[in-house]
C-alpha positions as CSV (number, residue, x, y, z in Angstrom):
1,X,-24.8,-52.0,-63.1
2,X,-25.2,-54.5,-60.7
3,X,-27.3,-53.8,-57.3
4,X,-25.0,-52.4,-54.6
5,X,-24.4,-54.3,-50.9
6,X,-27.0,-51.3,-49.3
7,X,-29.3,-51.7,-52.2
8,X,-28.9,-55.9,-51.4
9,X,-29.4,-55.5,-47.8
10,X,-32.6,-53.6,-47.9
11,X,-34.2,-55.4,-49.8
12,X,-33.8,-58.2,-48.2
13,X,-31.4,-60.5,-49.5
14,X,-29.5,-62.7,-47.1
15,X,-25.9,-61.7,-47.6
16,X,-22.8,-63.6,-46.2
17,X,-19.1,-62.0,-46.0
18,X,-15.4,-62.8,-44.8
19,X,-13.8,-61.0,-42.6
20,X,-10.4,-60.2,-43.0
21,X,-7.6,-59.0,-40.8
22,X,-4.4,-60.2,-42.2
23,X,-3.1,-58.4,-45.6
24,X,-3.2,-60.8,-48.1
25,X,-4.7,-60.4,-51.5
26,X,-4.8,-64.1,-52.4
27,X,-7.5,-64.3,-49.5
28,X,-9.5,-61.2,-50.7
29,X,-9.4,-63.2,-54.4
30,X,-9.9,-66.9,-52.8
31,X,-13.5,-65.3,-50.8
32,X,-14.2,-63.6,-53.7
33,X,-13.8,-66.5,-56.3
34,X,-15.3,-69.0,-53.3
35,X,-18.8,-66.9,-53.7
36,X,-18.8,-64.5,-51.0
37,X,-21.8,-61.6,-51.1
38,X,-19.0,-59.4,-49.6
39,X,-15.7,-58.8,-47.6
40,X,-15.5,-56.8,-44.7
41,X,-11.3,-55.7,-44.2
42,X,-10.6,-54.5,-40.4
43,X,-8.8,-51.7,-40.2
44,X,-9.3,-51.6,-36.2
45,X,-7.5,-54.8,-35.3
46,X,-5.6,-55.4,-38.2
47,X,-3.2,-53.2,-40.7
48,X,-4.7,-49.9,-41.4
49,X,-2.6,-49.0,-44.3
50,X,-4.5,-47.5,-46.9
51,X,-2.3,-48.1,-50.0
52,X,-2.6,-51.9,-49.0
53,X,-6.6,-51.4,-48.4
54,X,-6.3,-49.7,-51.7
55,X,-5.0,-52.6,-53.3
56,X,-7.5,-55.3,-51.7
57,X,-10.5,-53.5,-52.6
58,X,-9.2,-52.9,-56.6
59,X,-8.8,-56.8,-56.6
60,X,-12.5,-57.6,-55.2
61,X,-13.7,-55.3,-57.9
62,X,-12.3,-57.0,-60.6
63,X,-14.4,-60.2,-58.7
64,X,-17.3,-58.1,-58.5
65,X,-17.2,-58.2,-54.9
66,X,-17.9,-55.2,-53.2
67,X,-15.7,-54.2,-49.7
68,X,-16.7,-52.3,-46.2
69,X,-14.6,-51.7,-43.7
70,X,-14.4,-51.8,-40.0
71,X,-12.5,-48.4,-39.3
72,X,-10.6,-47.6,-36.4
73,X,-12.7,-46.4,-33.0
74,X,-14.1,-42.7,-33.6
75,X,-11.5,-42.1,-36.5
76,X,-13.6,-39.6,-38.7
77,X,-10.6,-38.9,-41.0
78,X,-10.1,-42.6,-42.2
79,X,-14.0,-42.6,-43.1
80,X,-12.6,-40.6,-46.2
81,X,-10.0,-42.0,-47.0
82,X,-11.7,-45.4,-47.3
83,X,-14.4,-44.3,-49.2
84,X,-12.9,-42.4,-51.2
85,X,-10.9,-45.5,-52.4
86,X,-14.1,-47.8,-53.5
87,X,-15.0,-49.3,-49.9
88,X,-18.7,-49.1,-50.8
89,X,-19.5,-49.0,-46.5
90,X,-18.2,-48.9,-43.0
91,X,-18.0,-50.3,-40.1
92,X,-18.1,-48.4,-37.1
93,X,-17.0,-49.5,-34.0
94,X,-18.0,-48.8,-30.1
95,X,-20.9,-46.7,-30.5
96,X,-22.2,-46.1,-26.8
97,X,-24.5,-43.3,-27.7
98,X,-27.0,-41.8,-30.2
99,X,-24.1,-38.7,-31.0
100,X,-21.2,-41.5,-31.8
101,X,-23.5,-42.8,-33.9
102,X,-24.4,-39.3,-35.8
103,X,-20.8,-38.4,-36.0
104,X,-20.4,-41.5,-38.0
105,X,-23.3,-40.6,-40.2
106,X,-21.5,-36.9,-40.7
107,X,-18.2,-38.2,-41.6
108,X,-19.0,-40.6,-44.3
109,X,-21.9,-39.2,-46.1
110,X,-21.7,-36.2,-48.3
111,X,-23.9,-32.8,-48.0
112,X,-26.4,-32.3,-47.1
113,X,-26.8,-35.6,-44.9
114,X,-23.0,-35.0,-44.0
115,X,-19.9,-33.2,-44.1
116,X,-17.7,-36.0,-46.0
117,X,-15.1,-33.8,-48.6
118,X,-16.1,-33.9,-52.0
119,X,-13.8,-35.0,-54.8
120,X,-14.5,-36.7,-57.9
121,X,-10.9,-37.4,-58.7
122,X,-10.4,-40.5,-56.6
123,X,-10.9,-44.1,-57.4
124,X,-14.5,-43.8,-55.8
125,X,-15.1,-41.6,-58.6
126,X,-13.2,-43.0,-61.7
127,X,-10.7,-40.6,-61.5
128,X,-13.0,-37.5,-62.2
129,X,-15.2,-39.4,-65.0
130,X,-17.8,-39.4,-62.9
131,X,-19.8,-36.0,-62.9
132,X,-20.1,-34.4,-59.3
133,X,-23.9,-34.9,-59.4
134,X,-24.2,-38.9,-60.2
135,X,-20.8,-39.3,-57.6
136,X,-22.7,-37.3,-54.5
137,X,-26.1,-39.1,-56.0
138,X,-24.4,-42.7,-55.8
139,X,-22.7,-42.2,-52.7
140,X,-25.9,-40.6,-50.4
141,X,-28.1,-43.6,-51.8
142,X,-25.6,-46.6,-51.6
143,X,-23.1,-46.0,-48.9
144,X,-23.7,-48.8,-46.2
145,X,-23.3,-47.8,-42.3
146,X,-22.9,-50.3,-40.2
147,X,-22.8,-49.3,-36.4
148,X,-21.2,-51.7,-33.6
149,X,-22.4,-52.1,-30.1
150,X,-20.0,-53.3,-27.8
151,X,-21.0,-51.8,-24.2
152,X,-23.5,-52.2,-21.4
153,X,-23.4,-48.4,-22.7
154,X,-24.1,-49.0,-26.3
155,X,-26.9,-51.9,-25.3
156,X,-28.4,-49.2,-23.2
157,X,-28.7,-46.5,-26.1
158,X,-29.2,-48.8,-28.4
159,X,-32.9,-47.7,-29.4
160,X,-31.9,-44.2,-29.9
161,X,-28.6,-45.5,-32.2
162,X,-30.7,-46.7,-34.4
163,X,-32.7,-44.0,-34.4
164,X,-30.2,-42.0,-36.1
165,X,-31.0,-41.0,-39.8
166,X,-29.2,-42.7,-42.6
167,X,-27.7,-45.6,-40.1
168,X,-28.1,-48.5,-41.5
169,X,-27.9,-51.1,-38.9
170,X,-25.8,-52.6,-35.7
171,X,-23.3,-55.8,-35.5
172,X,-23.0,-56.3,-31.7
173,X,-19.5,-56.9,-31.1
174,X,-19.6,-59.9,-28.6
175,X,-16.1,-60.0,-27.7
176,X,-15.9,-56.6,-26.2
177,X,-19.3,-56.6,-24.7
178,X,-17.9,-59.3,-23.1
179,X,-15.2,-57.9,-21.7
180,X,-16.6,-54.6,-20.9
181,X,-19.8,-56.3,-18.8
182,X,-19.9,-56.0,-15.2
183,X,-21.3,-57.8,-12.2
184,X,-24.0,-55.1,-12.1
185,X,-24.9,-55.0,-15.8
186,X,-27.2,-57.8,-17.6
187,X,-25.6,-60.8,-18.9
188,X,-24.2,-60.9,-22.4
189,X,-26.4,-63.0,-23.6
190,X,-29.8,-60.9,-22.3
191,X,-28.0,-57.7,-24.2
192,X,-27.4,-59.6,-27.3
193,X,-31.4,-60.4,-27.0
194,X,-32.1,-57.0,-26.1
195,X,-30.0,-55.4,-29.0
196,X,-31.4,-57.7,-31.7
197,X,-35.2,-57.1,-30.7
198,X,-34.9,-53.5,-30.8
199,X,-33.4,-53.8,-34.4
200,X,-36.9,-56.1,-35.4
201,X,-38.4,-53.8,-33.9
202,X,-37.3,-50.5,-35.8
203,X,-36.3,-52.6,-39.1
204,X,-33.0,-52.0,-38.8
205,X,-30.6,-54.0,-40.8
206,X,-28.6,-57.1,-38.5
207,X,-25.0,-57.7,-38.7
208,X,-23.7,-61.0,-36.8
209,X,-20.4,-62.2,-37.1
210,X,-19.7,-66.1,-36.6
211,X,-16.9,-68.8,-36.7
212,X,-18.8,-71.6,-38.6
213,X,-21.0,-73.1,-41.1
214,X,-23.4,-73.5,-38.4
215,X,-23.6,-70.8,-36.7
216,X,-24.1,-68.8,-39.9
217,X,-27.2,-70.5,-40.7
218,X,-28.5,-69.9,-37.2
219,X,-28.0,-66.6,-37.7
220,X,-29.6,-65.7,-40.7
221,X,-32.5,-68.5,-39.8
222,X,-32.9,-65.7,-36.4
223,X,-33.1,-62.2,-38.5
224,X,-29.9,-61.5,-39.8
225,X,-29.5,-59.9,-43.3
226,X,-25.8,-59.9,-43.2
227,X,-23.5,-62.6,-41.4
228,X,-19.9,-61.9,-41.7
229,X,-17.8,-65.3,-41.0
230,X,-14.5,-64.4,-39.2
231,X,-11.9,-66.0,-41.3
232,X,-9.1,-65.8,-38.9
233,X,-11.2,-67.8,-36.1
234,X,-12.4,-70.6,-39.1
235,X,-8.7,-70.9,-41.1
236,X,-7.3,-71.2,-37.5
237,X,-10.0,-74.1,-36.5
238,X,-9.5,-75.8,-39.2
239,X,-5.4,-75.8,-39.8
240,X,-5.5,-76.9,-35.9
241,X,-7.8,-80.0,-36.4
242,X,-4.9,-81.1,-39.3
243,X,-2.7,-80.8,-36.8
244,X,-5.1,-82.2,-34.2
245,X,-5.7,-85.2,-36.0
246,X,-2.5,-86.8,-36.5
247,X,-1.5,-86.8,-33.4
């Protein structure tokens, strides 16, 4: 069996991903037949119906591709739901404090690291094939938690986030620490520093996500393991520079 995304990331790999908002499986198969490491669907700003989630992840499995999702904001229940249908991580957004970041931890990892319900009968576990020990064994070693910071909050905490047992790592999500910054707080940039030299510091796995080719190699060329390329924000650039040119 091939090495899982955790397994991937921890070792050190640099992995790149898509990340996808719309519902449309020809674009999970194009990044998957294109060569991505990964996809990561958002469930927070895009659809969140699982039946259609369902369906993208069955289709990067065929690919080989594994899928994480971004999950809604503090939305415990859809941690199951997810996972329970392949998603082999998540995504979890506005973490402003080391307890947000446990309860994330709680809901999507099985006892005795969580309280996640336990079923072997869903896609995640081959539809009961799967014994419960090798399902709860795979799923406690290889589930991927990825926490966001998006808050002068979040940037503040940050040290004790990532403290939290069984968290992976942190994608700083710049366009709501943006928005959320104040006069009074430090600039953007200086928390985006500040965030990514606490997670050197502990080891912690990186998330970035980007808009281009360039940036991506910047970012994994400054310490990130994973760099998610935001396909609405590159399909849009590049469908307006058609239109752009000829006129």
């Amino acid at each position: 069996m091939s090495a899982s995304l955790r397994e991937r990331a921890r070792r050190g790999d640099r992995l790149l991903g898509v990340l996808l908002r719309m519902p449309a499986e020809e674009l999970v198969e194009m990044a998957a037949v294109a060569g991505f490491d990964f996809i990561l669907i958002d469930t927070e700003h895009g659809p969140a119906d699982v039946v259609a989630l369902r369906q993208h992840i069955a289709l990067a499995s065929i690919h080989g591709v594994p899928v994480i999702v971004r999950v809604a904001q503090h939305d415990t229940a859809q941690v199951l739901r997810i996972l329970d249908q392949g998603a082999q991580g998540i995504v979890a957004p506005h973490l402003d404090s080391a307890a947000d970041a446990a309860a994330v931890v709680d809901a999507a990892m099985y006892p005795p690291v969580g309280s996640r319900g336990f079923a072997t009968y869903s896609r995640a576990g081959r539809f009961g094939l799967n014994t419960p020990e090798e399902h709860s064994r795979w799923f406690l070693e290889h589930t991927l938690l990825i926490g966001m910071v998006e808050s002068p909050a979040g940037v503040a905490a940050v040290g004790e986030i990532v403290a939290t047992p069984r968290l992976d790592g942190i994608l700083v999500g710049p366009a709501d620490l943006a928005a959320s910054t104040g006069p009074e707080d430090p600039p953007v940039g200086a928390s985006i520093t500040a965030v990514h030299a606490e997670l050197a510091r502990s080891g912690a796995l990186r998330m970035d996500i980007v808009g281009t080719r360039t940036a991506a190699a910047e970012s994994f060329s400054a310490g990130a393991g994973l760099v998610v390329v935001n396909l609405a924000h590159a399909l849009m650039a590049e469908l307006r520079g058609f239109v752009t040119g000829q006129r």
